[in-house]
N, C-alpha and C positions, 0 to 999 in steps of 0.2 A: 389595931385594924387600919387606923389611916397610914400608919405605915406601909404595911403593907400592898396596901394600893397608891401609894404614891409612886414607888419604883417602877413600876410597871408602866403607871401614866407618862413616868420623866422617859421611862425608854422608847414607848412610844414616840413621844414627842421628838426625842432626836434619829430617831426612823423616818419620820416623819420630814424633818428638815434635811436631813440627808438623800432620802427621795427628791425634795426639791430640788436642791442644787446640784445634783448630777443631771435633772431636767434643764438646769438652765444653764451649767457649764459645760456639758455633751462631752466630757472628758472621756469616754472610753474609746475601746481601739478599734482603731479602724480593721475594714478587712481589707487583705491582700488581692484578693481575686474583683473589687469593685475597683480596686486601685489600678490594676494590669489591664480591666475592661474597656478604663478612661483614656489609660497610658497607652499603650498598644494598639486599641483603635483610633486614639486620634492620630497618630502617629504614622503606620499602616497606609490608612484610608487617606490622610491627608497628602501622603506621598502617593496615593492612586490618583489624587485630584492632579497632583501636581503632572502628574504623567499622563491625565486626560487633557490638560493645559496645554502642556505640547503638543499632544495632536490638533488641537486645533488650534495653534498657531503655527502648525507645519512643522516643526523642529523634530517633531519625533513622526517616522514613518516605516510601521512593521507592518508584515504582513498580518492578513486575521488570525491564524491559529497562534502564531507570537502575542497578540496582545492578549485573545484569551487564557492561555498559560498563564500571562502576568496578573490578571485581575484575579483567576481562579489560586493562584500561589499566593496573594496576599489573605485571603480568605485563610487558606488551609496554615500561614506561620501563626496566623493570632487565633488560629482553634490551638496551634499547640501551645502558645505560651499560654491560652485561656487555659489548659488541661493543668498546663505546670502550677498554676497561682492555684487553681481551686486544690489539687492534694498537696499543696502545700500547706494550705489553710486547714485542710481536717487534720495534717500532720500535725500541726499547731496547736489545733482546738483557738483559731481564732476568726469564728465567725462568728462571733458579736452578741452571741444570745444570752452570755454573762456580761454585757456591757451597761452600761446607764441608757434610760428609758429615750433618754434625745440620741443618741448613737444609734440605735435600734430600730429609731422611727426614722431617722436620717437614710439610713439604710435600706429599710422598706420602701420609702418613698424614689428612692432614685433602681431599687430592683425592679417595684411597681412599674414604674416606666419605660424600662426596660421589657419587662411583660408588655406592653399593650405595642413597644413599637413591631411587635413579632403580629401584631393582630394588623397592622395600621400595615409594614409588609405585603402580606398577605394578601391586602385591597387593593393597595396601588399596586401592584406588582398584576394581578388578576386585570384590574382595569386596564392595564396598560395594552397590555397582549390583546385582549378582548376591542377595543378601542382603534389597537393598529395606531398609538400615536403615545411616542416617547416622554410628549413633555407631560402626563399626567403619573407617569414613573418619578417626576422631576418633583411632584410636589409631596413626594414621601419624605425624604430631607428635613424639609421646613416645617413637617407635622412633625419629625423625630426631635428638631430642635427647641418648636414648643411645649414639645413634651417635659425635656428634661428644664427647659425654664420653669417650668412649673415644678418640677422632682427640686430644683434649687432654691425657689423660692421658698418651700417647705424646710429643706434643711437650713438656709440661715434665720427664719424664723425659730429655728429649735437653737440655735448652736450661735448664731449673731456674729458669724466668721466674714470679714470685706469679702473675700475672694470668692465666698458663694453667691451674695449677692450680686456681683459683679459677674459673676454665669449665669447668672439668672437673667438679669438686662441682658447679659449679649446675646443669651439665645433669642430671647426675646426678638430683639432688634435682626439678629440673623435670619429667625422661622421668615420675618416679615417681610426681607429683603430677598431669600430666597422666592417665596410663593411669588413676590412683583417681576423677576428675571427671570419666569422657566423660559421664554424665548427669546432671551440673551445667552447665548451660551457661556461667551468669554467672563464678562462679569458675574456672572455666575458661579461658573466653576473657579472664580477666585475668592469669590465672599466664603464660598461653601470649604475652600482650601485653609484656607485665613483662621475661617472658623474651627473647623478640626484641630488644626494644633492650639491655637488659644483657649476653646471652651472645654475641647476633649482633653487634649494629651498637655495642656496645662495644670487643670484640677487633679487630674490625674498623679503626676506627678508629685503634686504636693500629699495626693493620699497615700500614694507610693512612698513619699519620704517619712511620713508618721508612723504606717506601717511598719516596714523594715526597723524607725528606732524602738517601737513596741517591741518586735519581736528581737532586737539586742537584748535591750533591757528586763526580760521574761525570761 
């Protein structure tokens, strides 16, 4: 009889510690589609800053249906590469729902944020038109970039990775510096530039590079 219940208790048990440590080593794989989200919009958009840069240092001067074009065409290349990542990833079957419990939650947490900056959108974008005054559009940015300090802080607490905490501080320090220059433009739209390729299309990249070897290696 104690036999019998011993095997059962020892497999629990290593269920059990094997639950932990995929908790605290976050080793599963990343997705594609969060990875292209990071990569391709910071990238994108940071090259939108840079091209709002110039106009207000005068370097660049198009007509208004030309700039519209350009802002409205960086939109519509990172819906399609957004389109490509995501059937890529069902083509795969790798969105993450067989991964370990820290990858999973990692994951949710910076989706989550991504959900509410669609809600956060929607306000500043409403107030603004309604308002008649630009710079409360300005401080959507700085809500999006505390957002995901917070989405990063969450994941290097599950996962103990430098480079998320280090997203985490700099959004931090960006939300903060954006809300103090909505009426600087120039430094503004360089903190806000800056920031895009480092917090965005940096992380990004590195998710992008785990990805891609997950899916060699698979």
């Amino acid at each position: 009889m104690n036999r019998t219940t011993a095997k059962p208790r020892l497999y629990s048990a290593e269920a059990d510690l094997a639950f932990m440590r995929s908790i605290v080593e976050g080793d599963g794989r990343p997705q594609l589609t969060l990875a292209v989200c990071y990569l391709a919009g910071g990238l994108l958009y940071g090259f939108q800053c840079l091209f709002h840069l110039g106009q207000v240092l005068g370097v660049i001067r198009w007509p208004p249906l030309a700039n519209l074009i350009f802002v409205v065409g960086i939109t519509v290349v990172f819906l399609i590469i957004l389109v490509w990542a995501i059937s890529t990833d069902r083509r795969n079957d790798t969105n993450g729902a067989r991964g370990p419990m820290a990858s999973r939650a990692m994951q949710a947490a910076l989706s989550g944020a991504g959900m509410a900056n669609a809600a956060v959108l929607i306000i500043f974008g409403v107030g603004a038109m309604r308002d008649q005054d630009f710079a409360v559009w300005l401080y959507y940015p700085a809500v999006i970039f505390c957002l995901q300090s917070a989405a990063w802080y969450m994941a290097w607490s599950l996962k103990k990775k430098p480079w998320m905490l280090a997203a985490s501080l700099g959004g931090w320090v960006t939300a903060v510096a954006l809300g103090l220059l909505v009426r600087e433009p120039l430094a503004y739209l360089g903190v806000c530039t800056a920031a895009l390729f480092l917090l965005f299309a940096g992380p990004g990249w590195i998710m992008w590079r785990a990805a891609r070897t997950a899916l060699a290696e698979s």
